[in-house]
C-alpha positions in Angstrom: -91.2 -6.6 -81.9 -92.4 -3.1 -82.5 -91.3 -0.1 -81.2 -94.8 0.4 -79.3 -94.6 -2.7 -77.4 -90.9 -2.4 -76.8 -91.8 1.1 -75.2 -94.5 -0.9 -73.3 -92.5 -3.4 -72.5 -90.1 -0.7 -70.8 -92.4 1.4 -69.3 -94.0 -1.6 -67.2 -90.6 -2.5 -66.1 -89.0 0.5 -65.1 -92.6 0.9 -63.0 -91.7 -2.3 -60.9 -88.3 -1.5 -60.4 -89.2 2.1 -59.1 -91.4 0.7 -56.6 -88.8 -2.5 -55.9 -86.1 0.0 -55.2 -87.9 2.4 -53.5 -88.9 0.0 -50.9 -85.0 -0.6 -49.9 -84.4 3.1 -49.8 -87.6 3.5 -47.4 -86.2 0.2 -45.4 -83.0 1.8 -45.1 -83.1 5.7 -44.1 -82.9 4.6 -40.1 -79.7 2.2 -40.9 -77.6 3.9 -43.1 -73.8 2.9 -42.8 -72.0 5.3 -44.1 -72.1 9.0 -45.8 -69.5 10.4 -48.4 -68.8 13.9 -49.8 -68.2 13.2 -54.0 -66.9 16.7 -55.6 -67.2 18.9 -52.6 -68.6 19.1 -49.0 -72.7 19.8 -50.6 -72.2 16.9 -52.9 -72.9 13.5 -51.0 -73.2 9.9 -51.9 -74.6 7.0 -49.2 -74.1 2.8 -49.4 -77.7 2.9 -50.1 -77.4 5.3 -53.0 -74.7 3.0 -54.8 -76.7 -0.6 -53.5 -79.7 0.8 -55.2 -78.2 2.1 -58.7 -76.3 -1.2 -58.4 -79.6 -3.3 -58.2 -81.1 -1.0 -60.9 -78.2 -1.7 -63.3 -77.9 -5.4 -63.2 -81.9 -5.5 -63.6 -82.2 -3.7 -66.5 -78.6 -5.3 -68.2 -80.3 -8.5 -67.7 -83.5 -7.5 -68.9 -82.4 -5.7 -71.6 -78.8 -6.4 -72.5 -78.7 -3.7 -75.8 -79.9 -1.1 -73.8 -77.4 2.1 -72.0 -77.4 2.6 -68.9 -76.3 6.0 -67.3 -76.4 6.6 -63.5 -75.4 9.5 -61.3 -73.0 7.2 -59.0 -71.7 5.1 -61.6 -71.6 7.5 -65.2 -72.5 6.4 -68.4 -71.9 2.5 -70.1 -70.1 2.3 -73.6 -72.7 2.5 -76.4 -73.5 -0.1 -78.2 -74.9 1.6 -80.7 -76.3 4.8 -81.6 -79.5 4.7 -81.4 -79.7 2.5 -78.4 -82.4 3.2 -75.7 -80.8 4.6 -72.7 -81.9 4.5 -69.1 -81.0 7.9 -67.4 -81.4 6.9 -63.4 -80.9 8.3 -60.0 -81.7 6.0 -57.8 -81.8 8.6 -55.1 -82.5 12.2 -55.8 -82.6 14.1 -52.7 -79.2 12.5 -50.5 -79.1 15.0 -48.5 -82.4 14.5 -47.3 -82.3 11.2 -47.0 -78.7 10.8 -45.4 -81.0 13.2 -42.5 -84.0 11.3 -42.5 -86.2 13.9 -44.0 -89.1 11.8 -45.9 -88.6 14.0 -49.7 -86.4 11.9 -51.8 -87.2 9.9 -54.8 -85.9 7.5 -57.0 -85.8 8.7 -60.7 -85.7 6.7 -64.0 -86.2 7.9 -67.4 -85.8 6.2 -70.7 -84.2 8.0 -73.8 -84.2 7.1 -77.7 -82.1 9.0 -79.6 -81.4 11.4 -77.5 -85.0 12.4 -76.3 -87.0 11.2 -73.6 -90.0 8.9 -74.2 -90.2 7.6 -70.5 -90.4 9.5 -67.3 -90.8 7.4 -64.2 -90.8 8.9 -60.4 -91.2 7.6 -56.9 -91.3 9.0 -53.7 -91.7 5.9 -51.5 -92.3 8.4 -48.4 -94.8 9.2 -49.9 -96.2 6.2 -52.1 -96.2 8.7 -55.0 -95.9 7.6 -58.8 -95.1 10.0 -61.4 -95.0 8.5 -64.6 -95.4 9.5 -68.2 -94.9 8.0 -71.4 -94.1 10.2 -74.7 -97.3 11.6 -76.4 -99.7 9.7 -73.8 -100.3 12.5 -70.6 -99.1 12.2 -67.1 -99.9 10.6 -64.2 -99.7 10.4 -60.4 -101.2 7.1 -58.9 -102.6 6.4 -62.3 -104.6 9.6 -61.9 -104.1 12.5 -64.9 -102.1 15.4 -63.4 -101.7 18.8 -65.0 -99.6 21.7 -64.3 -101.5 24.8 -62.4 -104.0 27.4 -64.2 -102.1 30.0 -62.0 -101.7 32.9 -63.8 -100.2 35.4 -62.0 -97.2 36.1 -59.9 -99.0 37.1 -57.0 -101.2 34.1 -56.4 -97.8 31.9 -57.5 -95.9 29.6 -55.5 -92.3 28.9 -57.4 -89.4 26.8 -56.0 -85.7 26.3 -57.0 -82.6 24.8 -55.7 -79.3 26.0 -55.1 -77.0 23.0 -53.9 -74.9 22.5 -57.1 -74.9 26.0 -58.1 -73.9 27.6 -54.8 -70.1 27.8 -56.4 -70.1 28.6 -59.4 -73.2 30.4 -59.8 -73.4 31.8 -56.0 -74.1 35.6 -57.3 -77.0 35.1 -59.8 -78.6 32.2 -57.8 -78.9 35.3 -54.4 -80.1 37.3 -57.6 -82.8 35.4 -58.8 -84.2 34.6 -55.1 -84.0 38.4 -54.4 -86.1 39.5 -57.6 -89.0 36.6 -57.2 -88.9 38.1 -52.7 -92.2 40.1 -52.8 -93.4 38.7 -56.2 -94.9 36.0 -55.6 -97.0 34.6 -52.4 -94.2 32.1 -51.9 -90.4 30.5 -52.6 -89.6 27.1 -51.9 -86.8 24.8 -51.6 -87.5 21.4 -50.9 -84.2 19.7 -52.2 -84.8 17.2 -54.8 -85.3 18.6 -58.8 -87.0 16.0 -59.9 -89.7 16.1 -56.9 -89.9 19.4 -57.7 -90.3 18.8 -61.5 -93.5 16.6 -60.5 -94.7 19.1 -58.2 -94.4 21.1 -61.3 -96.6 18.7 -63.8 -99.4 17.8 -60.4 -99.7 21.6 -60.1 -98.7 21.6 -56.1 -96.2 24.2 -57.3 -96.6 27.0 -60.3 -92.7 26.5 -61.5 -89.1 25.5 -60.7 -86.2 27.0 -61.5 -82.6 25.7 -61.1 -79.0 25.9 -62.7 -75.8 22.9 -62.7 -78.2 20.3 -62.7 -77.2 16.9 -64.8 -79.3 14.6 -66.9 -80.5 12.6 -64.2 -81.7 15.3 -62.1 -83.9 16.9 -65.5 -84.5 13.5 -67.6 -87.5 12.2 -66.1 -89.3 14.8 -64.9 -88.7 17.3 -67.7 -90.8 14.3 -69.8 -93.5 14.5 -67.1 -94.3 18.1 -66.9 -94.2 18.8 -70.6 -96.8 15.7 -70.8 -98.8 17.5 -67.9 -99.0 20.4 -70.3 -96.6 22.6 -69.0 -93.1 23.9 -70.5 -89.5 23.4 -70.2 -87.1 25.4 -71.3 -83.0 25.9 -71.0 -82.4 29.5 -69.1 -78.5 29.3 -70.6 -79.3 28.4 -74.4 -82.3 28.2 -77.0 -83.1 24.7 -76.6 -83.7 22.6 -73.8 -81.8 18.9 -73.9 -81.4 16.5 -71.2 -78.0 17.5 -71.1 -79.1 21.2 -70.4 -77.2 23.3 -67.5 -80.3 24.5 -66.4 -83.7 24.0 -66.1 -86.9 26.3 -66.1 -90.6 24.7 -65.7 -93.5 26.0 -65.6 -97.4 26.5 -67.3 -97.4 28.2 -70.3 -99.0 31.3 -68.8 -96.5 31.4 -66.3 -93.2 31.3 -68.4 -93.1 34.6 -70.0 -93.6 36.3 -66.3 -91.0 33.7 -65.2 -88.2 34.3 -67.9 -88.9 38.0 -67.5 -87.7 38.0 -63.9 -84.8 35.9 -64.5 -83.1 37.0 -67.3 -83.4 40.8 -65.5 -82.2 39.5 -62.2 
């Protein structure tokens, strides 16, 4: 089999299983059972959140038994070999929302080879919103084209971040970077779930998203799906961004210059 139809192959699959799994997280938001704190009292995990990555695991082993699997509840499998296709999954981005009922969570799966993302798949089942992207082919919400914003300028620009994982260790510069975008721009947001935001980002609902301590399965997918909706991604802590980047910036290209500038001064 080729590559091409083995990245088909993928893609259509990991689109059935987003909408399969989403349904049982949208089933289950009025009946959770129970709610856990992981590394600290912001960090929390639900049943539904480890019934979900569990489904999502023994789906894709079956389905594709040479491929990696790393999820946020469960970490990472032991390579089978190095240039293995690896599925990077939440299967709920956004537990804090969900574990209080507010409809803005998503399930997130993207698909790696060597290293680099080639699949980005996204859905919000409150919603009925698919983002999806395959590498070098566009983006697409609903099976509609999306592109980042034409916004160009600070004052017409509405930018979001998050601050969950970073409220620790990064407490001072996170109040830093809020303070020098208050009065910039027309508006901040904080919707709490990166890779929503990240697809906000590539459909243009929002002009860019910043945010530090995030981990591969908060960036993998929808880092894919805004650079294929034209915009840009970059690392705010290094030169170049990975999916195992500390922090995330993404935004249009006539955005990211004003956007850097404010950050790296705050």
């Amino acid at each position: 089999m080729t590559m091409q139809k083995e990245l088909l192959l993928r893609f259509q699959f990991a689109k059935g299983l987003a909408y399969e799994l989403g349904d049982t997280i949208r089933k289950n938001v009025e009946d959770l059972k129970w709610t856990k704190t992981k590394s600290g009292f912001y960090d929390i995990v639900t049943n539904v959140d480890l019934e979900v990555e569990k489904k999502l695991k023994e789906k894709v082993s079956t389905a594709f038994q040479n491929d990696v699997i790393f999820g946020e509840e469960t970490g990472i499998e032991e390579r089978k070999k190095p240039d293995n296709y690896m599925w990077i999954v939440d299967p709920i981005d956004g537990t804090t929302n969900f574990s209080k009922k507010i409809p803005h969570s998503c399930v997130s799966i993207a698909i790696t080879y060597k290293e680099k993302p080639i699949i980005g798949v996204v859905y919000d089942p409150f919603m009925n919103e698919l983002f999806e992207a395959v590498k070098g082919e566009g983006a697409f919400l609903n099976g509609k084209h999306i592109h980042v914003s034409d916004v160009a300028d600070l004052e017409s620009a509405v930018v979001n971040t998050g601050y969950q994982y970073s409220a620790v260790n990064m407490r001072d510069k996170v109040l830093k970077d809020y303070e020098a975008f208050f009065g910039k721009v027309r508006a901040l947001r904080i919707f709490g779930s990166a890779v929503l935001d990240l697809c906000y980002v590539a459909s243009g609902r929002i002009d860019g998203f910043w945010e530090y301590e995030l981990k591969p399965w908060d960036m993998a997918a929808g880092s894919l799906i805004v650079q294929e909706a034209g915009g840009v991604v970059v690392d705010l802590l290094s030169d170049e961004f990975t999916v195992y980047s500390k922090s995330i910036l993404a935004t249009s290209p006539k955005m990211l210059s004003k956007m850097v500038k404010i950050l790296k001064e705050a």
